[in-house]
N, C-alpha and C positions, 0 to 999 in steps of 0.2 A: 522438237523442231521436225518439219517434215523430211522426207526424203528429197524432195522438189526443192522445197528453199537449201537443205544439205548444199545437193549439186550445185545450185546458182552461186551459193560463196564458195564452193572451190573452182568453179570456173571466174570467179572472181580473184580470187588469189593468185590463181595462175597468171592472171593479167595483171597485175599489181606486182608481182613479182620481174616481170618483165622490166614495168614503169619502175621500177626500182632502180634497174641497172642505165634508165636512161638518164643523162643532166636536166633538171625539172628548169633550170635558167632561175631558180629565185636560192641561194642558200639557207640551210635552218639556223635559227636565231642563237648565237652563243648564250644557249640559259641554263640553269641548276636544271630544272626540271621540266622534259616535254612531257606533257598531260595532253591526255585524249577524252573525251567527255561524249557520252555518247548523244544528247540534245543541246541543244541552246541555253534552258534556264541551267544545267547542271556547268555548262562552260561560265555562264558567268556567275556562277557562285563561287567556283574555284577563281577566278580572275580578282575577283574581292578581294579572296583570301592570299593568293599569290603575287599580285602587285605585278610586276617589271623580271621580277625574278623568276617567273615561268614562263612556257607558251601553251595556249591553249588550242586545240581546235576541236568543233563538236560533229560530229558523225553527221547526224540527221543535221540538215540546213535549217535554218528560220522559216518558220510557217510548214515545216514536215510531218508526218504522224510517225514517232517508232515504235507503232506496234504493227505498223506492216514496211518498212525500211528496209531496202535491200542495199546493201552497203554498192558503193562504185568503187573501180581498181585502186585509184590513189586511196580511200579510206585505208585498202589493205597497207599500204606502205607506211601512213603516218602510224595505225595499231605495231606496225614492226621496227618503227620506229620511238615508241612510247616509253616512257618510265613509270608511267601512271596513269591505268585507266579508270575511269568513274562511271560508272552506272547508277541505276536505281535499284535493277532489281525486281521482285515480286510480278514475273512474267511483262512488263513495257518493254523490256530491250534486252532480253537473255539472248536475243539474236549473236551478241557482240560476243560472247563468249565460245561458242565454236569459232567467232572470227577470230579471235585473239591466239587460238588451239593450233588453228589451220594455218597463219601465217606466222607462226615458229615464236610469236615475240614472246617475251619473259617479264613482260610490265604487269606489274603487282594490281590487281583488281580490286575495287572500291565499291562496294556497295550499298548507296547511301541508306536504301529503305529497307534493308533487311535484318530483323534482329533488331531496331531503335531501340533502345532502353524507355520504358515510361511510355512507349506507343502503343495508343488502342487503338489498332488495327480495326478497320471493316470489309465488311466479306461478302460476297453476293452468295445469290442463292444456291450456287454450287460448293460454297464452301471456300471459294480464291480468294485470298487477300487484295481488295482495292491499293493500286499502286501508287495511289495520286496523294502521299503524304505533304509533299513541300506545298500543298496548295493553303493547307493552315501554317501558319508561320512562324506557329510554335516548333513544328516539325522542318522546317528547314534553316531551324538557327540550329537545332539537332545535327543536321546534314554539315551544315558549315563550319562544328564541331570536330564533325569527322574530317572534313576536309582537311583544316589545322593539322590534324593528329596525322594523314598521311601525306601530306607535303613535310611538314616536319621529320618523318621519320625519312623519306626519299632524299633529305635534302638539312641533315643536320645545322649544318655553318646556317642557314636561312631560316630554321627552330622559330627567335625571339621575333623575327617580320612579319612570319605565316600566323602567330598566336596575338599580336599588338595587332595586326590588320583584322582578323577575325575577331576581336574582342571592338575594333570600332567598328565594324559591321552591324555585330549584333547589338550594338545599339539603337542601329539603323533601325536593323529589322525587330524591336522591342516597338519603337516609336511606331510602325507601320502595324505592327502587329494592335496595336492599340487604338488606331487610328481607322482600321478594319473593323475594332469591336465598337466602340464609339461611334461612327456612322451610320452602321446595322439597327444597332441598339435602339438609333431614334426614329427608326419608323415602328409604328406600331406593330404589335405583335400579327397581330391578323391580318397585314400586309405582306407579312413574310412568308408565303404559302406560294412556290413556284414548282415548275415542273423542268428535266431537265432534256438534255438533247441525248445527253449520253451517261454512263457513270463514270462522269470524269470528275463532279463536286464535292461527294461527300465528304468528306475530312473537310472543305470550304463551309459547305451550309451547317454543318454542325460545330463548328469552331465561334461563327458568328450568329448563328442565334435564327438561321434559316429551315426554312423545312421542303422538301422535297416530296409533293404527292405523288410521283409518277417520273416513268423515264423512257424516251419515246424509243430510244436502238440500244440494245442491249450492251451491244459491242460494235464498234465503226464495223463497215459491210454486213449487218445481219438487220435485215428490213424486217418489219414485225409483219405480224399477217393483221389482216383486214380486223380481227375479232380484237385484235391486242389494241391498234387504234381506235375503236368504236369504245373499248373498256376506259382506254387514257383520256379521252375526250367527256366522255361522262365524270369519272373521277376530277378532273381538273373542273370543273361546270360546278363539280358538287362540292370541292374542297374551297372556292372561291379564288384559285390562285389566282396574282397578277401577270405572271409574264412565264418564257420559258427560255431558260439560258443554253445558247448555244455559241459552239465554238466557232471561229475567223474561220478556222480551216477545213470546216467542216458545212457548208452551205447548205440546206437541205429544205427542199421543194413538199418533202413533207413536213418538216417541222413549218413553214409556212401556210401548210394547210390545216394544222393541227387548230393552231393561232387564230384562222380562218373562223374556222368552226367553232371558238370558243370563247372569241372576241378578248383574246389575251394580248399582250404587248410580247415580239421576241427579240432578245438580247444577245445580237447576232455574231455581237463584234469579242468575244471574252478570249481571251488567253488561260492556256492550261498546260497543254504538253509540249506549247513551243515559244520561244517571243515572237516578236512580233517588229512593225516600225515603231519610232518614236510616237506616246511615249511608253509604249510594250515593249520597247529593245533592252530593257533592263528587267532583274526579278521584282526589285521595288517600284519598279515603274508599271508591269505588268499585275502586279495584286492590287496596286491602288487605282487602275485602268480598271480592271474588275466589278472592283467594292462599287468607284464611282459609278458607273456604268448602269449595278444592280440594282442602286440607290436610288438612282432616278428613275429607271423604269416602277419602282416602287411605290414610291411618293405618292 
């Protein structure tokens, strides 16, 4: 982390710590266990799994990106407030872990995407492990795994609730899981050649049977140079893709121009790092928002 972001969460803390000492006018909920989730789909995976018997809230709001998040004063309060915080992990949201350092709390850290058992990890050209595991759905019945096992352990008497709720979950998520592969499946193979806006898919287009020619920003804020676009433009022309998937919260005037140029369809509306409105306010509502979405552009 830089020196620059350092500073801004301790000048955050300090002010959070303030808001600490003041009456907020709403009291916290009499629950076994307050969970801090650092996004939207991580808050409601644990919500699944914790039913009535926890509270949740998620750092980053709906529609935020946490790979550049700068926490606000109250975040600091509810992290010093916490029994359990949830992360991802693999550089998305390591932000939260000097927060968690800086404002003194002692809530045990959860890191859904690090270490998975059985996860083949993918890695860009540098070598980093791709964070975006829960986007295949095999990997976030993994995550919801883990969730069980530490809500259970925060919250013993609550054990048999957190393990029956998360075992009908992942029924859920088996059916959606299937439901993803099934859909894909029936377009033909040589339809399934798209380009992306960002590396937020892989673990998605490889779970379902997608292929990825090209990726137009490397990372959110790093614009490519003139030569990178004139390369992806040819590549996409030459691989036949249909369309290029890009995220709600990430609008971008050049991936419209890319599309422009190479008479593709873009798919502008997807969820990944965050939900969204109905029906992206849920994690099963957001993959099957996806899948349909990818489907048609397809066809």
């Amino acid at each position: 982390m830089s020196l620059m972001r350092r500073g801004f969460i301790s000048v955050v803390v300090a002010l959070g710590a303030l808001a600490a000492c003041t009456p907020s006018g709403s009291p916290t909920p009499d629950t076994a266990v307050q969970v801090v989730a650092t996004t939207t789909v991580f808050a409601n995976l644990v919500t699944q799994v914790g039913g009535q018997r926890i509270s949740v809230r998620s750092l980053v709001p709906a529609g935020g990106e946490p790979h550049t998040f700068d926490p606000r004063p109250s975040d600091v309060t509810a992290v010093a407030d916490a029994d359990l915080l949830v992360m991802n992990g693999l550089d998305l949201d390591d932000w939260v872990v000097d927060l968690v350092s800086e404002a003194g709390s002692d809530a045990r850290i959860l890191r859904l995407g690090e270490d998975l058992p059985e996860a083949e990890y993918i890695t860009d050209e540098e070598g980093s492990l791709n964070p975006h595991l829960w986007l295949d759905v095999t990997y976030a019945r993994a995550y919801v795994d883990r969730i069980a096992d530490a809500l259970a352990e925060a919250d013993p008497d609550g054990a048999d609730g957190y393990r029956q709720r998360a075992a009908g979950y992942d029924a859920e998520l088996a059916d959606l899981d299937a439901y993803a592969r099934d859909t894909l499946a029936a377009i033909p193979v040589e339809r399934r050649r798209v380009a992306s806006s960002h590396e937020a898919f892989p673990y998605f287009v490889r779970a379902y049977g997608l292929e990825v020619v090209g990726v137009v920003i490397a990372a959110p804020g790093q614009d490519p140079s003139a030569g990178a676009v004139t390369a992806l433009i040819d590549t996409i022309r030459a691989s036949g893709a249909l369309a290029i998937l890009s995220e709600i919260q990430f609008p971008s005037d050049l991936v419209e121009q890319i599309a422009a140029e190479t008479g593709v369809a873009v798919v502008a509306d997807l969820y990944s790092d965050s939900l969204g409105d109905a029906p992206g306010d849920s994690y099963l509502g957001m993959i099957r928002w996806d899948v349909d979405r990818i489907a048609e552009a397809l066809r």
